[in-house]
N, C-alpha and C positions, 0 to 999 in steps of 0.2 A: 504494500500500500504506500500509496508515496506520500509525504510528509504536508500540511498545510499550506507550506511557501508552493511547493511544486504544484499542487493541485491549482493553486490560484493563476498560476502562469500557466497553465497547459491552456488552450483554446477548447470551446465545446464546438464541434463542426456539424453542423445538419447537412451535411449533401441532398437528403434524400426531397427538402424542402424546399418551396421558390421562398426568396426575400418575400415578397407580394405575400405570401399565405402566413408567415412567418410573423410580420409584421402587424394583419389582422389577427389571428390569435394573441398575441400580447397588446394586442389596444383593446380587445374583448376582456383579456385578465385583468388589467390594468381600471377601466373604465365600465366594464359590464355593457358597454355596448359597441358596437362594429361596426364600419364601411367599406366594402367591398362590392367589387361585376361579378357578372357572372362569367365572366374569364377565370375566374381562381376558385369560383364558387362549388363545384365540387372535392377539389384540392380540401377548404377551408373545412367542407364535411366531416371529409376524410379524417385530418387530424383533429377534429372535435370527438370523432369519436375515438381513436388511436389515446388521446388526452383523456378521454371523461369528462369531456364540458358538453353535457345535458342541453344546456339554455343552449347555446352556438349552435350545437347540432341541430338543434327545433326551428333557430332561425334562418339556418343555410337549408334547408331540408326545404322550406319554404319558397326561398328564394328559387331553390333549384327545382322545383315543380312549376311553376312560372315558365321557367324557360328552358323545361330539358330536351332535348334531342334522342331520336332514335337509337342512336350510337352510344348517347349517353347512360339512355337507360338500361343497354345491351351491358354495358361494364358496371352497372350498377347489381343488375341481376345476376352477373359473376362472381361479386365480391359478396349477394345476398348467397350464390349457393355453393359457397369458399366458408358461410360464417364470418364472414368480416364486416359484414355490415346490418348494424341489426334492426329487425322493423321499427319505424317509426312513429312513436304512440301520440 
C-alpha cells in the first residue's frame, strides 16, 4: 500500500469517460442538479447507474426517452439482457 504523500501525487485516470459526462456527474454531486444534450445523455445514464445516483438516472432516463433512436434503444436492450442496466421505476 503506498504511503499518504504517494497516494496524493498518483493521478486518478478515467479513460473509460468523456470530460463532457465527467463533468455533469460532478455538477449533479456537487449541486443536485444537471445540464446536459443529448449527445452524452446516454453516457450520463450509464455512469448514474455504474455510481448509484438514483435521482440522475431518473433524470437522464427521461431525457433519453424524448429523444432515443432505434440504435439506441438496440444497445440499451443489450446492456438490459447483459444485466447492466436495470428497469426503470
Amino acid at each position: 500500500m503506498l504511503s499518504q504523500s504517494q497516494e496524493a501525487q498518483a493521478p486518478l485516470l478515467l479513460s473509460h469517460v468523456q470530460p463532457e459526462v465527467f463533468l455533469a456527474v460532478i455538477e449533479y454531486l456537487y449541486t443536485n442538479s444537471v445540464t446536459f444534450n443529448n449527445a452524452i445523455a446516454l453516457e450520463v445514464l450509464t455512469s448514474s447507474i455504474e455510481y448509484g445516483l438514483n435521482d440522475l438516472r431518473k433524470f437522464s432516463s427521461l431525457l433519453r426517452c424524448s429523444t432515443v433512436t432505434l440504435s439506441q434503444m438496440a444497445a440499451v436492450q443489450g446492456l438490459r439482457r447483459q444485466g447492466l442496466f436495470p428497469p426503470i421505476k
